[in-house]
CHARMM internal coordinates of N, CA and C (Angstrom, degrees):
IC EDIT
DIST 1 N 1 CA 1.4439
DIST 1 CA 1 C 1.5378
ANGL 1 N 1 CA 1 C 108.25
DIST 1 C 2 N 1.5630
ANGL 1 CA 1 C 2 N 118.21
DIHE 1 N 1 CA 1 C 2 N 140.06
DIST 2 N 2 CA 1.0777
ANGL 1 C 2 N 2 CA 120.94
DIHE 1 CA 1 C 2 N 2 CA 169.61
DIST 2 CA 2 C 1.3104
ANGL 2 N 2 CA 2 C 127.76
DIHE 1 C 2 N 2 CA 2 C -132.67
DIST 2 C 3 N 1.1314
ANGL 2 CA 2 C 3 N 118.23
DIHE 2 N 2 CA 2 C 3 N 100.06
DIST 3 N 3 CA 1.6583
ANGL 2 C 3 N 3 CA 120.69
DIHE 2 CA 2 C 3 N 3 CA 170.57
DIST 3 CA 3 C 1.5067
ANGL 3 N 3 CA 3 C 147.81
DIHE 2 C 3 N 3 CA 3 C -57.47
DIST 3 C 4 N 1.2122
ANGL 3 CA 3 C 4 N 122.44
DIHE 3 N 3 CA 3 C 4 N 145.33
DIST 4 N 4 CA 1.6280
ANGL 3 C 4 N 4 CA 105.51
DIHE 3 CA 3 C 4 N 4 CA 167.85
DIST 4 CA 4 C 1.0413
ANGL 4 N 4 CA 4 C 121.63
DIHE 3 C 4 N 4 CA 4 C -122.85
DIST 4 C 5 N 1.5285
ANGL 4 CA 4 C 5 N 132.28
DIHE 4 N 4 CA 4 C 5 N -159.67
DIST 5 N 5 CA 1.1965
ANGL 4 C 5 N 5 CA 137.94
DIHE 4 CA 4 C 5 N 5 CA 128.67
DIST 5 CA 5 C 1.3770
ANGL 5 N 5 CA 5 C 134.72
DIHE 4 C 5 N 5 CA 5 C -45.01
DIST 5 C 6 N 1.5377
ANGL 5 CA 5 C 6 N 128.67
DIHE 5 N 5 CA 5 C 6 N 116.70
DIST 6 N 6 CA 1.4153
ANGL 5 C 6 N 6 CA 140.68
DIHE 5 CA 5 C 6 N 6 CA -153.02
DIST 6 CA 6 C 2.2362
ANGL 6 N 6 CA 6 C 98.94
DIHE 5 C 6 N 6 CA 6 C -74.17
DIST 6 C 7 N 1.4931
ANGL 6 CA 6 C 7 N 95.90
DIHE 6 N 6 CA 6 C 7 N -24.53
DIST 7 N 7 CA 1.4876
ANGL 6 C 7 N 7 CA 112.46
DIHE 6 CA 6 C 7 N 7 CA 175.21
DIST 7 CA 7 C 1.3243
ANGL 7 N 7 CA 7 C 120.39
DIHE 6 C 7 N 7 CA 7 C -62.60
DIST 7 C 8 N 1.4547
ANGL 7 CA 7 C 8 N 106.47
DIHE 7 N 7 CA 7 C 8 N -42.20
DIST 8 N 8 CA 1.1901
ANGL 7 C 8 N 8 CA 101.69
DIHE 7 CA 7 C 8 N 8 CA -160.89
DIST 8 CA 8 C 1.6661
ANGL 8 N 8 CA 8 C 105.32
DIHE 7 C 8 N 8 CA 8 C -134.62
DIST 8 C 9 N 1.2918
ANGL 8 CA 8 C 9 N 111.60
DIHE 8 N 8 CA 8 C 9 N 43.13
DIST 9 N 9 CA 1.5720
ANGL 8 C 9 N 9 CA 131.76
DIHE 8 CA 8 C 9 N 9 CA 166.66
DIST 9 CA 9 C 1.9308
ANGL 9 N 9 CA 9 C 100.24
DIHE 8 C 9 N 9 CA 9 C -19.15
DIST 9 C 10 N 1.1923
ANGL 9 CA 9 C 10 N 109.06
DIHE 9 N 9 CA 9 C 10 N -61.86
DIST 10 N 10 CA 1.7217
ANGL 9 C 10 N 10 CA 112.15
DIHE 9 CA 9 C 10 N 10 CA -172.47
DIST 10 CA 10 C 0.9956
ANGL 10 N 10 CA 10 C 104.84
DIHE 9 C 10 N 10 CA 10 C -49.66
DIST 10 C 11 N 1.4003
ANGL 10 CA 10 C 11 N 123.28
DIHE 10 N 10 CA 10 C 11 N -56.17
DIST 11 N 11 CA 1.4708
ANGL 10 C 11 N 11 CA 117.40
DIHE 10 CA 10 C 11 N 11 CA -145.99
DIST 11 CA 11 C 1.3998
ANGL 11 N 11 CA 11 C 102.89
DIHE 10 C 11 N 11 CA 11 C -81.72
DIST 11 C 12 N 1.3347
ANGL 11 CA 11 C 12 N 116.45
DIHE 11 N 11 CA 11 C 12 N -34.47
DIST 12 N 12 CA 1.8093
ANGL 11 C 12 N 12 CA 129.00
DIHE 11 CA 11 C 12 N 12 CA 175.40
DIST 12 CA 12 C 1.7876
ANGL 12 N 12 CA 12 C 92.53
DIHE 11 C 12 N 12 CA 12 C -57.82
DIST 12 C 13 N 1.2590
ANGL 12 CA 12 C 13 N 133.36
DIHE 12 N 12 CA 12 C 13 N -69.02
DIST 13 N 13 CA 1.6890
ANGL 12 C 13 N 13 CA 114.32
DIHE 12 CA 12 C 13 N 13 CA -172.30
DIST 13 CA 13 C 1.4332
ANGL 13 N 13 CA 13 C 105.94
DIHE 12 C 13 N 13 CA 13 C -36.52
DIST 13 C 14 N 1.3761
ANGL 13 CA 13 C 14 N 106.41
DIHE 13 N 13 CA 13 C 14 N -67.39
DIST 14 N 14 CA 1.3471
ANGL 13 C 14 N 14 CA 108.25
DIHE 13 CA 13 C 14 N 14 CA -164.12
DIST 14 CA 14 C 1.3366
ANGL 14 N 14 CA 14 C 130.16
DIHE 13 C 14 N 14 CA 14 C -42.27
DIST 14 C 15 N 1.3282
ANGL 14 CA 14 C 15 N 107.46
DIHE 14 N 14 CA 14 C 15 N -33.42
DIST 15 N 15 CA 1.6681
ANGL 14 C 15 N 15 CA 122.74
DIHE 14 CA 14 C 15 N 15 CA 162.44
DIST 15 CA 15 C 1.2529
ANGL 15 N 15 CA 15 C 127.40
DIHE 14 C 15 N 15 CA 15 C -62.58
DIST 15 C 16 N 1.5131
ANGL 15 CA 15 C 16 N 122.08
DIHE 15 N 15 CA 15 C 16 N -45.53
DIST 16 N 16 CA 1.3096
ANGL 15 C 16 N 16 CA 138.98
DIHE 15 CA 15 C 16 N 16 CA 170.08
DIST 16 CA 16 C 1.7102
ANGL 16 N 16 CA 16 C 108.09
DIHE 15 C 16 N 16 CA 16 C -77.65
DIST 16 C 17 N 0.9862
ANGL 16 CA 16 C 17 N 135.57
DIHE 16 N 16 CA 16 C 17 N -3.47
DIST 17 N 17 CA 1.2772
ANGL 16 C 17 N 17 CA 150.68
DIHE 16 CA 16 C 17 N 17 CA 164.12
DIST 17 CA 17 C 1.4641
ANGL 17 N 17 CA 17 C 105.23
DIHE 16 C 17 N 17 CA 17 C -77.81
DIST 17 C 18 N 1.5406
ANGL 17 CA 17 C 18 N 112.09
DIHE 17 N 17 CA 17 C 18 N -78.26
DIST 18 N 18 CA 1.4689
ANGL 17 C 18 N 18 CA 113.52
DIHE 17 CA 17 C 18 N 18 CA -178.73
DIST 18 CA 18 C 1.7306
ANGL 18 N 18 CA 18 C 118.66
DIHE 17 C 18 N 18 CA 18 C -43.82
DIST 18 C 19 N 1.5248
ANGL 18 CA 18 C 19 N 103.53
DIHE 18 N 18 CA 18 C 19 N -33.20
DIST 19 N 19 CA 1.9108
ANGL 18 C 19 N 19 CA 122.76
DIHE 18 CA 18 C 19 N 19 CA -163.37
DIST 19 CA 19 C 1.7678
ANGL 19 N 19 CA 19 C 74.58
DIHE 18 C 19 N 19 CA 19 C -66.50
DIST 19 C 20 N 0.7998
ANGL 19 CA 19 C 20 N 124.52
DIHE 19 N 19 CA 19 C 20 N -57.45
DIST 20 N 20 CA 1.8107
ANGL 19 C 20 N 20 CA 149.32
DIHE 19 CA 19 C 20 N 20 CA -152.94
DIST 20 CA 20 C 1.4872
ANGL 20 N 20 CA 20 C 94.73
DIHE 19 C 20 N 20 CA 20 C -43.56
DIST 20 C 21 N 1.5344
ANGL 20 CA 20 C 21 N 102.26
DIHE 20 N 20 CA 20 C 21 N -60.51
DIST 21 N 21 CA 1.1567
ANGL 20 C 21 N 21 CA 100.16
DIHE 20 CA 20 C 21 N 21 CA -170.10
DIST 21 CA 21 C 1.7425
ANGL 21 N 21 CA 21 C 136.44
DIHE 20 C 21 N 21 CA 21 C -98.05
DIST 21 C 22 N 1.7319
ANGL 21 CA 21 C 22 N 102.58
DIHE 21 N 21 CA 21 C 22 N 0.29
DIST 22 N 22 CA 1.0450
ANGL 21 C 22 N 22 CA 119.71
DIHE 21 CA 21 C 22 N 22 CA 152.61
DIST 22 CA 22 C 1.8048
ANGL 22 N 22 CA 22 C 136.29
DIHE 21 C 22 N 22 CA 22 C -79.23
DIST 22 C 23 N 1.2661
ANGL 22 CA 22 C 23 N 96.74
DIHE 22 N 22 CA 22 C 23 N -4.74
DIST 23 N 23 CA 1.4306
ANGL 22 C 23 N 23 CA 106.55
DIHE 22 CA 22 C 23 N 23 CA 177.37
DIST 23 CA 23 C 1.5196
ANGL 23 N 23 CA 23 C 100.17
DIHE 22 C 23 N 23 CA 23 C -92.24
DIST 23 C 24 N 1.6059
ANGL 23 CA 23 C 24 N 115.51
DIHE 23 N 23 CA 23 C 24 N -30.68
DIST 24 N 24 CA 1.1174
ANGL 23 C 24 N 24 CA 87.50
DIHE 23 CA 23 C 24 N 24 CA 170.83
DIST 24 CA 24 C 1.7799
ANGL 24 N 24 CA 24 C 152.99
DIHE 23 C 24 N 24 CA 24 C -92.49
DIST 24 C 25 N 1.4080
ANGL 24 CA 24 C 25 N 87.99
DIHE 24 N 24 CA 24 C 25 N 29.79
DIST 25 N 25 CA 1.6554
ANGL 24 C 25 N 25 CA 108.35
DIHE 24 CA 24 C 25 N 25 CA 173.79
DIST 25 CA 25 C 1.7355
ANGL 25 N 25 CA 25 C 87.20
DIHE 24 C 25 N 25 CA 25 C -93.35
DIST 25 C 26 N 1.0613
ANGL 25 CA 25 C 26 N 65.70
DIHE 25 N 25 CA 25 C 26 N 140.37
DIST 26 N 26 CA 1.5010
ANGL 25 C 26 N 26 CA 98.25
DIHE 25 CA 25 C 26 N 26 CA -172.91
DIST 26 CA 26 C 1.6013
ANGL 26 N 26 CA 26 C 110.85
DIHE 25 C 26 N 26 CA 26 C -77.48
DIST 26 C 27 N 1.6475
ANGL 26 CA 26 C 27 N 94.57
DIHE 26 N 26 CA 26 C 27 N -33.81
DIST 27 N 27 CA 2.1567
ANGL 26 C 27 N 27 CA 96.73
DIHE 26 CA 26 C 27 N 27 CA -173.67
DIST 27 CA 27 C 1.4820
ANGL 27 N 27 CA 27 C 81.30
DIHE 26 C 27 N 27 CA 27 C -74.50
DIST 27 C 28 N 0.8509
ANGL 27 CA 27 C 28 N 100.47
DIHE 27 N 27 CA 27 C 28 N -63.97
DIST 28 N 28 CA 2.1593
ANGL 27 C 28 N 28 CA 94.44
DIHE 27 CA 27 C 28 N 28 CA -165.18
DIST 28 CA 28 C 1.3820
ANGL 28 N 28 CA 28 C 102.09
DIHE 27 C 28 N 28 CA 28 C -47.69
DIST 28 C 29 N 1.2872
ANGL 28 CA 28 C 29 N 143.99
DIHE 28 N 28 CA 28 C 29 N -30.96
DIST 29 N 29 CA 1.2860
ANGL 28 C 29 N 29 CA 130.19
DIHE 28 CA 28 C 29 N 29 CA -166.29
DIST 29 CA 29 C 1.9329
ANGL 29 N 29 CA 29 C 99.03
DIHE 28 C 29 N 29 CA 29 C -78.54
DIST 29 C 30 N 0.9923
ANGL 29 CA 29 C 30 N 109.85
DIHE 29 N 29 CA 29 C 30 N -31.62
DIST 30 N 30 CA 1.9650
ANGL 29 C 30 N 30 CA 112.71
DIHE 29 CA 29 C 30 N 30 CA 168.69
DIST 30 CA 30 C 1.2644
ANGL 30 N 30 CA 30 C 113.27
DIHE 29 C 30 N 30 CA 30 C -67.61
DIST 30 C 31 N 1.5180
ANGL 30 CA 30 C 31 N 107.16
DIHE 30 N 30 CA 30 C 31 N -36.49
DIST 31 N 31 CA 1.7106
ANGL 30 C 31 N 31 CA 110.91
DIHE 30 CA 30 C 31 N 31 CA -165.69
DIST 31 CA 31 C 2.0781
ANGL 31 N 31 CA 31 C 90.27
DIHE 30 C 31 N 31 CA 31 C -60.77
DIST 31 C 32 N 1.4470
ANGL 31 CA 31 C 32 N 97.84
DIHE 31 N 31 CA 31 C 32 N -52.63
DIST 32 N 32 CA 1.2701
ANGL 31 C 32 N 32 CA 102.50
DIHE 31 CA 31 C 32 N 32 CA -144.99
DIST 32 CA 32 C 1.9255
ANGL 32 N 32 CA 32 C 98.62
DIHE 31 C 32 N 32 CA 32 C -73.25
DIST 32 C 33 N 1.3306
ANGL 32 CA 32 C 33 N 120.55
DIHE 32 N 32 CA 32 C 33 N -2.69
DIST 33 N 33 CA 1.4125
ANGL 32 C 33 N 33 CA 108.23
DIHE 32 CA 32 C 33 N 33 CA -172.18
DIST 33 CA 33 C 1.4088
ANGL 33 N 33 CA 33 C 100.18
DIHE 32 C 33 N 33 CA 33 C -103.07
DIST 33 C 34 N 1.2830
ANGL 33 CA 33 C 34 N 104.62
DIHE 33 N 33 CA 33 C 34 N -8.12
DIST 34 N 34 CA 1.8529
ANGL 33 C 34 N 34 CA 103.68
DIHE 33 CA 33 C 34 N 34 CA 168.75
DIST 34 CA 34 C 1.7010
ANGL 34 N 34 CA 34 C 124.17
DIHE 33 C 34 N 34 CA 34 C -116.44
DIST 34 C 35 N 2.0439
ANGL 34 CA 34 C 35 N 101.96
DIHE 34 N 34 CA 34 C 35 N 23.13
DIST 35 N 35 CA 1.1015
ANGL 34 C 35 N 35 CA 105.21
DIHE 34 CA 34 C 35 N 35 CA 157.77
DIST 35 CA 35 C 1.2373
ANGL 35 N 35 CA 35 C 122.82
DIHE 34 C 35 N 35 CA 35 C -85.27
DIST 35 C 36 N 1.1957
ANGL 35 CA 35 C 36 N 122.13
DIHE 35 N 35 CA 35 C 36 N 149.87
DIST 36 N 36 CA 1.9936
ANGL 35 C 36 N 36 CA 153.10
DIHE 35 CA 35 C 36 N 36 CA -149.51
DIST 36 CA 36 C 1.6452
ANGL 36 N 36 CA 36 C 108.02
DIHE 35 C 36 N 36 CA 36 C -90.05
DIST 36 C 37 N 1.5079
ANGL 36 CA 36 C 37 N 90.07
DIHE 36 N 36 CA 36 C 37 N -47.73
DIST 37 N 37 CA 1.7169
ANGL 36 C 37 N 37 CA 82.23
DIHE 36 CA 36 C 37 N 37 CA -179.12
DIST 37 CA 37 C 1.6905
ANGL 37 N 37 CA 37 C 97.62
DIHE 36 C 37 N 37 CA 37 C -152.66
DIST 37 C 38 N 1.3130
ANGL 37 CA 37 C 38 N 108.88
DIHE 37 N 37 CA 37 C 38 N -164.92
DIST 38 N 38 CA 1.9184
ANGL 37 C 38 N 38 CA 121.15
DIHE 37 CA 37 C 38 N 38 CA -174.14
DIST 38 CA 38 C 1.7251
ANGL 38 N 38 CA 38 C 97.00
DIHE 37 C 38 N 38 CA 38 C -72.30
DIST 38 C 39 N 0.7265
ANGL 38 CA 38 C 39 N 121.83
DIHE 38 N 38 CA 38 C 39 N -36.83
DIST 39 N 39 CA 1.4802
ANGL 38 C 39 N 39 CA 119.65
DIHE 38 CA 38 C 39 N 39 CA -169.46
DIST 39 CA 39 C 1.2053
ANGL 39 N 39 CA 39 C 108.01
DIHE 38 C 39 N 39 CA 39 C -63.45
DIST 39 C 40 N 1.7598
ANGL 39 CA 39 C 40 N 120.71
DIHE 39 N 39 CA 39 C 40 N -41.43
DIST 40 N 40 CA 1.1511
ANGL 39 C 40 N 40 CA 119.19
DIHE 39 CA 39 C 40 N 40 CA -157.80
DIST 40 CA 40 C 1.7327
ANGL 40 N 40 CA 40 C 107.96
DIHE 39 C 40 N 40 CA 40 C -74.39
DIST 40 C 41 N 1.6439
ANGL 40 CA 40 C 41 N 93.94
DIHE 40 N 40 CA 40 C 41 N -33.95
DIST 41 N 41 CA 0.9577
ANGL 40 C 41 N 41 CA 102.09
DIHE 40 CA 40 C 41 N 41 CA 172.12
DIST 41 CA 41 C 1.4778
ANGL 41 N 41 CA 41 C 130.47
DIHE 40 C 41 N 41 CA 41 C -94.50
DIST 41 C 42 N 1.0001
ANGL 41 CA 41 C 42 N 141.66
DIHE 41 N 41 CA 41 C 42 N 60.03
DIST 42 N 42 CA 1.6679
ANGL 41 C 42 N 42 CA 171.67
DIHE 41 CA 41 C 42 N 42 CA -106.06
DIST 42 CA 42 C 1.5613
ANGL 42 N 42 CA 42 C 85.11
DIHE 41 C 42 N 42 CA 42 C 150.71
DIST 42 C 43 N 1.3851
ANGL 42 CA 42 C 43 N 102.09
DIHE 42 N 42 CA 42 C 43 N -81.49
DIST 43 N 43 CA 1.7365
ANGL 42 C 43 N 43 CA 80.02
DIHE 42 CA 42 C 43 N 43 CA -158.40
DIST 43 CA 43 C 1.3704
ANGL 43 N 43 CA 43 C 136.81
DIHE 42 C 43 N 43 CA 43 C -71.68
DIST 43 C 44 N 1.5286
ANGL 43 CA 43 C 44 N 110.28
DIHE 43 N 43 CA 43 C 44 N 0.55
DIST 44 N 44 CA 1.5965
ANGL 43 C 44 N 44 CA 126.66
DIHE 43 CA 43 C 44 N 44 CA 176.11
DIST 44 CA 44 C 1.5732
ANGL 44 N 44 CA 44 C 97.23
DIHE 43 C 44 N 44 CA 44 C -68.95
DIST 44 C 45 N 1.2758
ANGL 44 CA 44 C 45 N 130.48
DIHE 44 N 44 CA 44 C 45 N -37.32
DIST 45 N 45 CA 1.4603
ANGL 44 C 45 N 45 CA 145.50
DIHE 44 CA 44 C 45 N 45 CA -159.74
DIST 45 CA 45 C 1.3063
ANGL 45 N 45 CA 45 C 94.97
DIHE 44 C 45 N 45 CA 45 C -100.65
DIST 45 C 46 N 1.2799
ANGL 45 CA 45 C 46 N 135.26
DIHE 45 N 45 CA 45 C 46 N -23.81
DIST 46 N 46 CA 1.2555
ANGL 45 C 46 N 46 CA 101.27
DIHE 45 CA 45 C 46 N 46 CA 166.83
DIST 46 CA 46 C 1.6096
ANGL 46 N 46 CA 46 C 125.88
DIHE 45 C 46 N 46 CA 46 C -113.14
DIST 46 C 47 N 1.4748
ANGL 46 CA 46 C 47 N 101.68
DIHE 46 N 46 CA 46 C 47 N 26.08
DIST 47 N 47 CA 1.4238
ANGL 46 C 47 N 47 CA 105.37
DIHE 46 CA 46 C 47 N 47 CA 155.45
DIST 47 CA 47 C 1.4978
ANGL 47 N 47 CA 47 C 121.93
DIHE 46 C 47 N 47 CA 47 C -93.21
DIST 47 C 48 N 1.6287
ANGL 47 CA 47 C 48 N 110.57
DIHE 47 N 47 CA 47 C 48 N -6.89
DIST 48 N 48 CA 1.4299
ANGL 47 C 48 N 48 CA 111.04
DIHE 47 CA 47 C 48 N 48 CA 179.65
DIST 48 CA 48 C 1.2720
ANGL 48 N 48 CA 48 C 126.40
DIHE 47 C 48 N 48 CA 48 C -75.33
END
COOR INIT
IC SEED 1 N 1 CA 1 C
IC BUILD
């Protein structure tokens, strides 16, 4: 389960939308289960 802020309902879809649709590449979904630490994974996500 994931929650947000009751304020800012939009901006929370939109995020969980984008997460949504980056998990579903499949290379990023490998990249990201054989990243090491938070950083690595920050930056897999922010090439998507």
């Amino acid at each position: 389960m994931i929650g947000g802020p009751e304020d800012r309902q939009t901006e929370y879809l939109q995020i969980l939308s984008l997460l949504t649709s980056a998990i579903r590449d499949p290379d990023l979904r490998k990249k990201l289960l054989v990243a090491e630490n938070p950083a690595q994974v920050l930056e897999l996500f922010s090439r998507f």
